[in-house]
Structures are given as C-alpha cells and as structure tokens.
NUGUPA-142011 format. One record per atom (N, C-alpha, C): x negated, y negated, z. Coordinates in steps of 0.2 Angstrom, whole numbers, padded with zeros to 4 digits, always signed. Layout:
! NUGUPA-142011
XYZ/...
This chain:
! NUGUPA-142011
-0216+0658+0500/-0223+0658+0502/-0225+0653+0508/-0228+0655+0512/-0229+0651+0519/-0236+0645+0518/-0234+0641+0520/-0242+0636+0521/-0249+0640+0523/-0254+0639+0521/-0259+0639+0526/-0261+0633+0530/-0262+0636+0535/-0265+0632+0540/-0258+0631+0546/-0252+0636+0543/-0247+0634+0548/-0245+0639+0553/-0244+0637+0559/-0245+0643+0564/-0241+0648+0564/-0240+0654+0569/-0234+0655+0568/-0229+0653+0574/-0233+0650+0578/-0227+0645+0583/-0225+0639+0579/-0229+0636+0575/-0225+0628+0571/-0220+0633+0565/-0220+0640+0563/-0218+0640+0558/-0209+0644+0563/-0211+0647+0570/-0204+0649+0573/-0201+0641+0576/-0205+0637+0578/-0202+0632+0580/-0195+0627+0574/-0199+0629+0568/-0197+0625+0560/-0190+0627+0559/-0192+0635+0561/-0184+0639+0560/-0178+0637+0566/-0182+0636+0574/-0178+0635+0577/-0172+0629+0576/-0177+0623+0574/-0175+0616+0571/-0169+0617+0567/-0170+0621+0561/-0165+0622+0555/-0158+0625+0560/-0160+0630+0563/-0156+0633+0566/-0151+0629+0567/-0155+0625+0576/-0151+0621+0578/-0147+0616+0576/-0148+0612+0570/-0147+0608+0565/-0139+0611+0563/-0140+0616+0560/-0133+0620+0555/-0131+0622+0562/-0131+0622+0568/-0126+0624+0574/-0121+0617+0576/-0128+0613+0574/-0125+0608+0575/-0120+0604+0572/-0122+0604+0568/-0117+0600+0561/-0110+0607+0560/-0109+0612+0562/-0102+0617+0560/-0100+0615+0565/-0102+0615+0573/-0099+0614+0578/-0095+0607+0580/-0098+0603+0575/-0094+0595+0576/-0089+0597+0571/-0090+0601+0565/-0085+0601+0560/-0077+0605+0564/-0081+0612+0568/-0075+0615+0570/-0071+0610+0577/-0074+0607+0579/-0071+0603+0586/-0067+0597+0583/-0071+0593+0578/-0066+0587+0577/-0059+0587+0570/-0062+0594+0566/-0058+0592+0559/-0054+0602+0560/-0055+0606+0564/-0053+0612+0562/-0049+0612+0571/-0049+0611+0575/-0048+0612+0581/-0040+0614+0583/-0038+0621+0584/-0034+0623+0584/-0030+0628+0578/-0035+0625+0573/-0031+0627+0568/-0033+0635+0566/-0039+0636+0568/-0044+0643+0567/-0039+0647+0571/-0036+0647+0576/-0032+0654+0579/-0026+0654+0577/-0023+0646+0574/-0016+0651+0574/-0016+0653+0565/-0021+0651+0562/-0022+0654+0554/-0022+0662+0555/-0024+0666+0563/-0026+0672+0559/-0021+0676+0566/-0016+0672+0567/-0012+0676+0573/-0008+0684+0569/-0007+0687+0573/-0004+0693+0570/-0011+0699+0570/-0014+0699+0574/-0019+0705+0572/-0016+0710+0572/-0013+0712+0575/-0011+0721+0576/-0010+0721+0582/-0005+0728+0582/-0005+0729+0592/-0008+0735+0593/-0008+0737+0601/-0012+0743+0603/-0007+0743+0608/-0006+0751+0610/-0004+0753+0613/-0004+0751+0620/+0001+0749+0624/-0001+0749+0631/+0001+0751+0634/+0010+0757+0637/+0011+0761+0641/+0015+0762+0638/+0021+0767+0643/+0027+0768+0641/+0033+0768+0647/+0038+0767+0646/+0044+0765+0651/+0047+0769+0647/+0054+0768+0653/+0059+0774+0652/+0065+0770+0648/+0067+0772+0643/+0071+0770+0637/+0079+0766+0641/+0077+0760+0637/+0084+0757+0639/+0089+0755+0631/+0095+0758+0634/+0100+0755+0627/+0097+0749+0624/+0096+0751+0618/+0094+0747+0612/+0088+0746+0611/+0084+0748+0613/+0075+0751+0612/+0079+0756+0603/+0071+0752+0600/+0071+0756+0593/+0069+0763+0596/+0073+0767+0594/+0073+0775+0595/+0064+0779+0591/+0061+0775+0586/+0056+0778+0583/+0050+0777+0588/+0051+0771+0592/+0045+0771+0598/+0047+0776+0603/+0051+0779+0603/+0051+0787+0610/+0046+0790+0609/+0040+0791+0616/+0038+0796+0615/+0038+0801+0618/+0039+0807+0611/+0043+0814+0613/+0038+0817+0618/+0032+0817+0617/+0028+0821+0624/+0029+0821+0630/+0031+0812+0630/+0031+0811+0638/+0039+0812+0640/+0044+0814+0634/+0051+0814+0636/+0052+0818+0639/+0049+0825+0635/+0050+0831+0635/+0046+0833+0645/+0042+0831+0646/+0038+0831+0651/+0044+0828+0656/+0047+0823+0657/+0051+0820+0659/+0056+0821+0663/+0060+0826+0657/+0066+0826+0656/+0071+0819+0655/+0067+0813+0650/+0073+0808+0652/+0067+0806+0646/+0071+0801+0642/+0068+0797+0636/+0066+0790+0640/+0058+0790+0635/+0053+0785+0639/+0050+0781+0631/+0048+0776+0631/+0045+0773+0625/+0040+0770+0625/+0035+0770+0617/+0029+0767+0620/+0030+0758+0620/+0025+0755+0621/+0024+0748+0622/+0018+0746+0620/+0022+0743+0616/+0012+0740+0611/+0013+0733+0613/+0005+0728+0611/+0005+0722+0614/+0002+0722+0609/+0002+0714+0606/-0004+0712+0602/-0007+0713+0604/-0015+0712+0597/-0021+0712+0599/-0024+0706+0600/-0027+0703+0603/-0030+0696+0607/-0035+0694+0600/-0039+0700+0604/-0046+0702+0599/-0047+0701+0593/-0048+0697+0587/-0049+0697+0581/-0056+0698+0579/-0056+0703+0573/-0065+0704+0572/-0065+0700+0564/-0067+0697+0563/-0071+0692+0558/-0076+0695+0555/-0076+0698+0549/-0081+0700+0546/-0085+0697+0539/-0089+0692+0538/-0093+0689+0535/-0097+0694+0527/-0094+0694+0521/-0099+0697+0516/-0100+0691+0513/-0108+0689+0512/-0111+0684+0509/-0116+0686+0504/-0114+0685+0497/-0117+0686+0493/-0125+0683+0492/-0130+0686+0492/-0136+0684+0491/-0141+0685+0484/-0137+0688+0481/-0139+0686+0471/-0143+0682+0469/-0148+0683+0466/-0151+0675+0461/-0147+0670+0459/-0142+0672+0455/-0137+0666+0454/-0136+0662+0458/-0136+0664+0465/-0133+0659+0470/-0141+0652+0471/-0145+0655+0468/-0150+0651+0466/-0149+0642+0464/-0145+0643+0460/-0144+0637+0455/-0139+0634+0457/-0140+0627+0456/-0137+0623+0457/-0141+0614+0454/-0135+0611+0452/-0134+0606+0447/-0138+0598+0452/-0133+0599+0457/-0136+0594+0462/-0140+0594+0470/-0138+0590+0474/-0143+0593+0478/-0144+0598+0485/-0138+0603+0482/-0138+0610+0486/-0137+0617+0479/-0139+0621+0484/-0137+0627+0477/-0131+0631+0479/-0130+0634+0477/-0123+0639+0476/-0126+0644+0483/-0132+0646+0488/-0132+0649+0492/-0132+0643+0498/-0133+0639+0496/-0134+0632+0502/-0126+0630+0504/-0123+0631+0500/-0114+0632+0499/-0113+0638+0505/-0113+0642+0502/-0114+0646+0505/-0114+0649+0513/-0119+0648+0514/-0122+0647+0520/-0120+0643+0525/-0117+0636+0523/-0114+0632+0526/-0106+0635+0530/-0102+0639+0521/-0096+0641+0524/-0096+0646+0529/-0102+0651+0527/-0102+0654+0533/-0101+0654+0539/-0109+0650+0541/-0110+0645+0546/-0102+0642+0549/-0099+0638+0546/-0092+0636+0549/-0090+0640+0552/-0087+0648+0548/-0083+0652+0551/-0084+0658+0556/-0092+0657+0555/-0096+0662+0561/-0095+0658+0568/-0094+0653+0568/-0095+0647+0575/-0088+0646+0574/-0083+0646+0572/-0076+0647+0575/-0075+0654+0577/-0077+0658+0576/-0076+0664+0578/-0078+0666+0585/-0084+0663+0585/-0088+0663+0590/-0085+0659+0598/-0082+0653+0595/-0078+0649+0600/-0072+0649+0601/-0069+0654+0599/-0063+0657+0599/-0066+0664+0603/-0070+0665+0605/-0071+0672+0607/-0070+0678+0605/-0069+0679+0598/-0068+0683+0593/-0074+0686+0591/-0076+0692+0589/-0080+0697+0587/-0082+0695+0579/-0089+0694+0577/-0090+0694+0571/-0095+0695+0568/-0095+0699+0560/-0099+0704+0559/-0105+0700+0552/-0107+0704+0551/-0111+0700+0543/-0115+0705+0541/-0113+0703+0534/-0116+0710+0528/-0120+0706+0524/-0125+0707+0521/-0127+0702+0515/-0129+0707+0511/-0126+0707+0504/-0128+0708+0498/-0131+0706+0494/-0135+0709+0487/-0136+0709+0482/-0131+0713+0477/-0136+0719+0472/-0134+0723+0469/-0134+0731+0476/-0136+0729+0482/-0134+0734+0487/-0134+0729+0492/-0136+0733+0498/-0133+0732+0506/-0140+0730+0508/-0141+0723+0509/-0148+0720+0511/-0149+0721+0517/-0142+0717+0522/-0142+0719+0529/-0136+0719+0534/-0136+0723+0537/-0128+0724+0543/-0130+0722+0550/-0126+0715+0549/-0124+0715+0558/-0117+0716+0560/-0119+0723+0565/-0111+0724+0569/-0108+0719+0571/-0101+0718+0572/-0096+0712+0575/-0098+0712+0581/-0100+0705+0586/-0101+0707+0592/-0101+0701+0595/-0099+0697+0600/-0096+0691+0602/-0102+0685+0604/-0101+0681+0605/-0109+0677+0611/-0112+0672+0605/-0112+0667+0610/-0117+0662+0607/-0124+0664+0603/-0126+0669+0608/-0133+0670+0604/-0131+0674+0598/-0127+0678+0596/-0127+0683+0595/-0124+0678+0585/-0121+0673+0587/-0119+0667+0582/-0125+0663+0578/-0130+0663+0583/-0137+0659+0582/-0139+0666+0578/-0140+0672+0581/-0143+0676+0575/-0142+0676+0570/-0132+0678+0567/-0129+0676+0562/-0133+0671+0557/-0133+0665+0559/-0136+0660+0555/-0144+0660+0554/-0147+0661+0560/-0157+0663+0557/-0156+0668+0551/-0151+0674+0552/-0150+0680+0545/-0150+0675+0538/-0144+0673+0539/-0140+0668+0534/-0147+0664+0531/-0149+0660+0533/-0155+0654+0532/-0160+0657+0530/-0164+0664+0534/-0172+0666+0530/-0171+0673+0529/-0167+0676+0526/-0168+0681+0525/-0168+0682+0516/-0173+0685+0517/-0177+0687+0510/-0173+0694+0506/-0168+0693+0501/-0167+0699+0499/-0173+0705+0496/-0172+0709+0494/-0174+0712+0490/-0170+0713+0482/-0165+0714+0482/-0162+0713+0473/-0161+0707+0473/-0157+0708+0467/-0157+0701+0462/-0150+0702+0460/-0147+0705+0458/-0141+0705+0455/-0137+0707+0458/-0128+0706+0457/-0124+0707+0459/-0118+0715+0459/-0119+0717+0463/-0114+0724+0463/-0106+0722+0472/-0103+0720+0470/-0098+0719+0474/-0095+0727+0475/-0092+0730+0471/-0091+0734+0474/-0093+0740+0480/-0101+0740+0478/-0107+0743+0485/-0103+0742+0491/-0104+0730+0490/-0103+0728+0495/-0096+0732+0501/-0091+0731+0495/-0084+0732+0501/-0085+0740+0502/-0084+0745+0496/-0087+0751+0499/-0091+0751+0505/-0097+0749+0508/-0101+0747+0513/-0095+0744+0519/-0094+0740+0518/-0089+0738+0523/-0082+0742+0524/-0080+0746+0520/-0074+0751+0522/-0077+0756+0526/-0084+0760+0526/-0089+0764+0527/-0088+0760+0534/-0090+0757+0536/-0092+0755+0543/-0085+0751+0547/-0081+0749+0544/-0075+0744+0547/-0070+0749+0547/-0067+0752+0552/-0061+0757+0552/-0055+0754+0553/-0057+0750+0560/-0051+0746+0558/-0051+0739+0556/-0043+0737+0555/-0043+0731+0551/-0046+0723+0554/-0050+0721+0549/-0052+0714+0550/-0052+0710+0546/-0052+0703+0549/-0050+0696+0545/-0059+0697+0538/-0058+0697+0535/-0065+0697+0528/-0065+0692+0526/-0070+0688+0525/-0072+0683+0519/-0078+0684+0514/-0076+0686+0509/-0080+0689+0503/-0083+0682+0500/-0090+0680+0500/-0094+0674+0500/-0096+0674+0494/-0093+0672+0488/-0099+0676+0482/-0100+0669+0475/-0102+0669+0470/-0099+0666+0464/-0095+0672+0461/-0093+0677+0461/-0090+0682+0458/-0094+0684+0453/-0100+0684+0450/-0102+0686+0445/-0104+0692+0444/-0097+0697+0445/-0099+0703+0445/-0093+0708+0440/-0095+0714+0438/-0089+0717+0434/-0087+0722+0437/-0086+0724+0444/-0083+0730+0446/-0076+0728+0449/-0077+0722+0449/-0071+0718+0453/-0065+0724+0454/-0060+0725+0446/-0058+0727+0446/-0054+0732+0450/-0060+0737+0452/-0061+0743+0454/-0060+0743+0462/-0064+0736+0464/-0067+0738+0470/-0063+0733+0477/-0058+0729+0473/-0054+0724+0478/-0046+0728+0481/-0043+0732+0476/-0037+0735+0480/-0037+0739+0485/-0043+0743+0487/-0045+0749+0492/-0046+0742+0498/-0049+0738+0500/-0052+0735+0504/-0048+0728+0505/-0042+0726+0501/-0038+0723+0504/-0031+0727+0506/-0030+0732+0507/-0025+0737+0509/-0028+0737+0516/-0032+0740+0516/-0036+0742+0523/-0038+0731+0528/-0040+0728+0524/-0041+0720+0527/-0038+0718+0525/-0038+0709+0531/-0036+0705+0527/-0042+0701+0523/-0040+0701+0516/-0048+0700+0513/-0045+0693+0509/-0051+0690+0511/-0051+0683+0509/-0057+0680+0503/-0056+0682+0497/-0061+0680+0490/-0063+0671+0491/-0069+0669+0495/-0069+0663+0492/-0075+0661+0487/-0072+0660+0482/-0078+0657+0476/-0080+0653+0477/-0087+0653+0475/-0092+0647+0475/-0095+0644+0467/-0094+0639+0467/-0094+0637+0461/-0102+0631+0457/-0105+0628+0454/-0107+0623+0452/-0104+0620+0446/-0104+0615+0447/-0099+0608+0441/-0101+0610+0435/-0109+0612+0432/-0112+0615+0427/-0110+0620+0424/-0105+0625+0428/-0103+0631+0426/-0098+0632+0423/-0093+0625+0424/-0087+0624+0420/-0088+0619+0413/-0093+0614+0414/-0093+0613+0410/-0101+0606+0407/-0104+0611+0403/-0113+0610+0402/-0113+0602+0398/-0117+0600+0399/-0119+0593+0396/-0124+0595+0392/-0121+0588+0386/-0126+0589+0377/-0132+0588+0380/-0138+0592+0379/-0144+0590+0380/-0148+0590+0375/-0145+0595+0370/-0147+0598+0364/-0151+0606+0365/-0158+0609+0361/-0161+0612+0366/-0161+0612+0369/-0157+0618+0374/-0161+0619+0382/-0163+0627+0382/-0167+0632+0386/-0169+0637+0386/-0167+0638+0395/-0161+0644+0393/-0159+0645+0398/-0160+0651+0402/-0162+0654+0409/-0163+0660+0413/-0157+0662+0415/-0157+0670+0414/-0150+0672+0420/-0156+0676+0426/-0155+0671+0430/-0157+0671+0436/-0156+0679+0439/-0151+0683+0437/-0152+0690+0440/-0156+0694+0436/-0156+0693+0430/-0159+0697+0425/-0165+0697+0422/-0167+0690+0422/-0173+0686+0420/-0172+0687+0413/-0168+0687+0409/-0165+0688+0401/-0166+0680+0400/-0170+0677+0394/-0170+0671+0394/-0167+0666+0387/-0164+0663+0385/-0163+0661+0377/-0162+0654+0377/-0162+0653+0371/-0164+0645+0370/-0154+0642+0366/-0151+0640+0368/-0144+0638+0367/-0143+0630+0366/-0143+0629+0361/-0139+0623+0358/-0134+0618+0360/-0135+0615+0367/-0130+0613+0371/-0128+0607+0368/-0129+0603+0362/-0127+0598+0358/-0123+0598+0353/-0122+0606+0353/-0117+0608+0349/-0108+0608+0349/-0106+0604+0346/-0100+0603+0349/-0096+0611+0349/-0098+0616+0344/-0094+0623+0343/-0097+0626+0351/-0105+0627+0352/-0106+0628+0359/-0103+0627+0365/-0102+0619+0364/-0099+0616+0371/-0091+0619+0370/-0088+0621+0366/-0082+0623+0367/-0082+0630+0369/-0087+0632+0366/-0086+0640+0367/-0088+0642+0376/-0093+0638+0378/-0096+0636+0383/-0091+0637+0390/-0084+0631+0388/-0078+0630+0392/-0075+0634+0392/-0073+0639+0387/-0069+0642+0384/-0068+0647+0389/-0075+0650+0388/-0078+0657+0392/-0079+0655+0398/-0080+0650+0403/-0079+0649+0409/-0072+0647+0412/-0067+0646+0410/-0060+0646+0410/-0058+0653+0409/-0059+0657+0404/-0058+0665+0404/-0060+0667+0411/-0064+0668+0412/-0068+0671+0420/-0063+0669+0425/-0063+0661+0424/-0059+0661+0428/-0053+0664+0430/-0049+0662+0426/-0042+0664+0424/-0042+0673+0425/-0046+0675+0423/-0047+0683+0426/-0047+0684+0434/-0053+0679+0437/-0052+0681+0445/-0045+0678+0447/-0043+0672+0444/-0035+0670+0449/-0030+0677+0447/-0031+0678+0440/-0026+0684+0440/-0026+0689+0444/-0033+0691+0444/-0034+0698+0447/-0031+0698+0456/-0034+0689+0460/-0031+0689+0465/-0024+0689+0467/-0019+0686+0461/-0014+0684+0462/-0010+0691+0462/-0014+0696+0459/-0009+0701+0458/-0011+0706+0466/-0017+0705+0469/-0016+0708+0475/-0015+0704+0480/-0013+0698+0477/-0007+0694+0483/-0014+0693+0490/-0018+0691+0485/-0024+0687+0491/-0025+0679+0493/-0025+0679+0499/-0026+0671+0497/-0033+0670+0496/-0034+0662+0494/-0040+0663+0490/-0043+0655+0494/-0049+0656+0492/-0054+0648+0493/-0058+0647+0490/-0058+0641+0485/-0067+0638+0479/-0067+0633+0482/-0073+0633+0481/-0082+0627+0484/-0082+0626+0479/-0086+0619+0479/-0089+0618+0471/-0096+0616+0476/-0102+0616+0473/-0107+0611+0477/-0108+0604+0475/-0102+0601+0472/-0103+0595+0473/-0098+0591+0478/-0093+0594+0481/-0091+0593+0486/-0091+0596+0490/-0086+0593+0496/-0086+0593+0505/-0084+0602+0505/-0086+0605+0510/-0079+0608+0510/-0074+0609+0516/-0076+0604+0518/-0069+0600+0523/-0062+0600+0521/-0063+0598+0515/-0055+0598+0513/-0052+0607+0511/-0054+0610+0508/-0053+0616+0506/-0052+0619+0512/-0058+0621+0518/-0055+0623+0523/-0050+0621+0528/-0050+0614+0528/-0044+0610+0530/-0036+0613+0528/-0036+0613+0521/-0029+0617+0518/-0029+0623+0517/-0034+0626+0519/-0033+0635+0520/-0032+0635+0528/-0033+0634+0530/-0031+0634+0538/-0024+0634+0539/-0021+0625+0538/-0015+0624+0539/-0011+0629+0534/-0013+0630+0527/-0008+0637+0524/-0007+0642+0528/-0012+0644+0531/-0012+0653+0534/-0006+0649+0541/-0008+0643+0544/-0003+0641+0551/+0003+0641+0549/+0006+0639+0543/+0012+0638+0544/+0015+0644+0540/+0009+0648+0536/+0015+0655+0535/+0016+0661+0542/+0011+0660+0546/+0011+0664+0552/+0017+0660+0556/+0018+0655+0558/+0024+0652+0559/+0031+0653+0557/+0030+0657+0552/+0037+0658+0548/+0042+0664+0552/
C-alpha cells in the first residue's frame, strides 16, 4: 500500500534509489570477488555453423556436406565455431513462502539478491539475459536481451513487482520456459522448492538446458526453536494451526521431515546430474557463489 501524501515523483524517485543501490552493491560483488570467473564457468555454449571448405585427409567424414559435394564434384566440409553468445535465463520464484524469513532478510530478499548478481554478470560479460517470475503460473516474461538498461529493468521487475498467486507450481514454470526458449541456455531456477511436480517437470528442461536448481533456504526451516504454543500460517494457503513446538516428539518430527525433503531434492538432483546451489538467509552468499564458479571453471577446463 502506498503512503499518502507521497507523490508519484518522490515514490519513482524511491525506486530509483533501491535500484541503484542493488546495482551497486552486485557490481562491486562481481568486479572484486567473481572477476573472471563468470565466463569461463559457462565456456562451451554450442557451435553454429560457419562455412564449408573443401575436405582435407583426416577431416571427420560425418561433417561432408553432401549437397555442396554433389554440386562440386569434390568433397567439402562444414565448419562450426563456438558460440561467443551465452543467453542467461533467470526463473525466480515469487510464492508467499518466499515471504518468511527468521532474520533480517526473507527468503525473496535472498532471492532477489542472487539474481541481481547473475543478471549484472551476464550483462558485463555481454551475454543476453532473460527473466520469468513465477508463482502457481507465469506472473511475467522478459525476453533475453543485452544492455545496461535493459539489466536495470531486470532488477526494478525483481524489486516491485506484485504477483498475483500465492503458491507454487514449477512445473508451469519450466513448461513455460521450454515454450519460449528453443535453444539452449545457461537456467537458474530461484525457488525454496516447495513444490510437488518436481518430479515430472526437471528431466524435459534439463535435457534441453543447462539447469541450475538453487535452493533458498531459512535456518528455521531446518530446525524450529521450543517456544511452546506457537500458531503457524502456510503462507501459500493461508491454512493456519497451532503446533506445540516445546515438544520434544514435535521438535523431532519437525527435523525429521525437513531432512526428508531435503534428501528427496539432493536425490532427485543427483540422479539428473545437475549441479546445484543453497542460500540460507542467514548468510553471505559470497561464498556459495564463489565455489560454484570455480567448480563449473575447473570442470570446463578438463
């Protein structure tokens, strides 16, 4: 809800401030602690076609192209180059869970940050980058497209934009993303995971990308402090109950089932051989992205 009495130049001005603010603070992050390390994590994009010459002994025979042989009379080959170009495509969960949060950021504050970093490394790397934001559907699409301003957009979306749902449906999300992304690109799926289609919806979309799961977490969600009564909301559903968190049989069960979940997402990634990323909001995540970097550099290196 807006102030009254607030204009709507002191209220564009407000946004601009935030803006420039999270510009500011990714861009000292990617200059002093990631520098370098953003391009050669994601070297390898694909090649594309660029001519054809006439076949020298020892050329792989499955590169001939027979059109232009036959037209010829003399065997000729194609020539691919890498592609330079990397397209960066951002899905950022915007759920009510991403709400909540124990200290002094929430799980979308997280969020919005990681983003933020890898939309501004993409952007300075002169790579193309897109953004999807969901809920339980497709809130808003911005095409891949290069340029400083076009990064400041990115982040004003990220920062005020108002969903309409509440709950989580991921599958929508990457559906939606195979729908409009034909070819392949670098993904970072932004979410807490609190969703049940997983299953279904990660093997089609990491076949087709490279898809990157980073989970976002609160310290609370692994494991609750004895308060005794507390009356608790799920934030997507608005289902509300009063739970016994002084109970030592709750506080176990508590763990228990927050370890299950988890232990289902590492599984389910490990088996599509994704690499992966957790946030917690109570730390940096300087360091996380600092050891996903140099991982992706030194297996490209190999």
């Amino acid at each position: 809800m807006q102030s009254p009495g607030v204009s709507a130049e002191d209220r564009q001005r407000d946004l601009l401030r935030k803006v420039r603010r999270i510009q500011i603070r990714t861009e000292h992050l990617i200059r002093d602690l990631f520098a370098g390390q953003y391009t050669s994590a994601f070297k390898g994009r694909g090649i594309a076609f660029s001519e054809v010459r006439e076949y020298i002994p020892g050329d792989d025979i499955r590169m001939i192209d027979w059109n232009v042989t036959a037209r010829m009379n003399s065997p000729y080959v194609k020539q691919f180059v890498e592609e330079r170009e990397l397209t960066l495509i951002l899905l950022v969960d915007l759920s009510r869970s991403g709400w909540f949060g124990s200290g002094h950021r929430s799980k979308r504050d997280l969020a919005i940050e990681i983003a933020s970093i890898l939309a501004f490394s993409a952007i300075q790397n002169n790579d193309r980058v897109g953004l999807i934001l969901f809920t339980d559907r497709i809130e808003s699409y911005v095409p891949p497209r290069k340029g400083s301003s076009h990064g400041l957009r990115l982040i004003r979306d990220l920062l005020f934009y108002e969903p309409a749902g509440s709950g989580t449906r991921i599958r929508v999300a990457l559906d939606f993303l195979n729908l409009v992304s034909r070819r392949r690109a670098v993904v970072f799926l932004i979410s807490d995971f609190q969703s049940a289609d997983l299953e279904m919806a990660l093997p089609v979309t990491s076949k087709r990308h490279d898809l990157v799961p980073v989970r976002i977490i609160d310290p609370l969600e692994e494991r609750w402090p004895r308060l005794g009564l507390v009356e608790l909301e799920d934030l997507e559903t608005g289902e509300r109950l009063v739970w016994d968190s002084g109970s030592r049989k709750s506080a176990e069960a508590f763990v228990a089932d927050s370890k299950t979940q988890a232990d289902r997402l590492k599984r389910l990634f490990a088996s599509l051989k994704l690499d992966t990323l957790t946030f917690r909001t109570d730390q940096s995540v300087v360091e996380p992205l600092r050891k996903f970097f140099l991982m992706r550099r030194r297996r490209q290196a190999r």
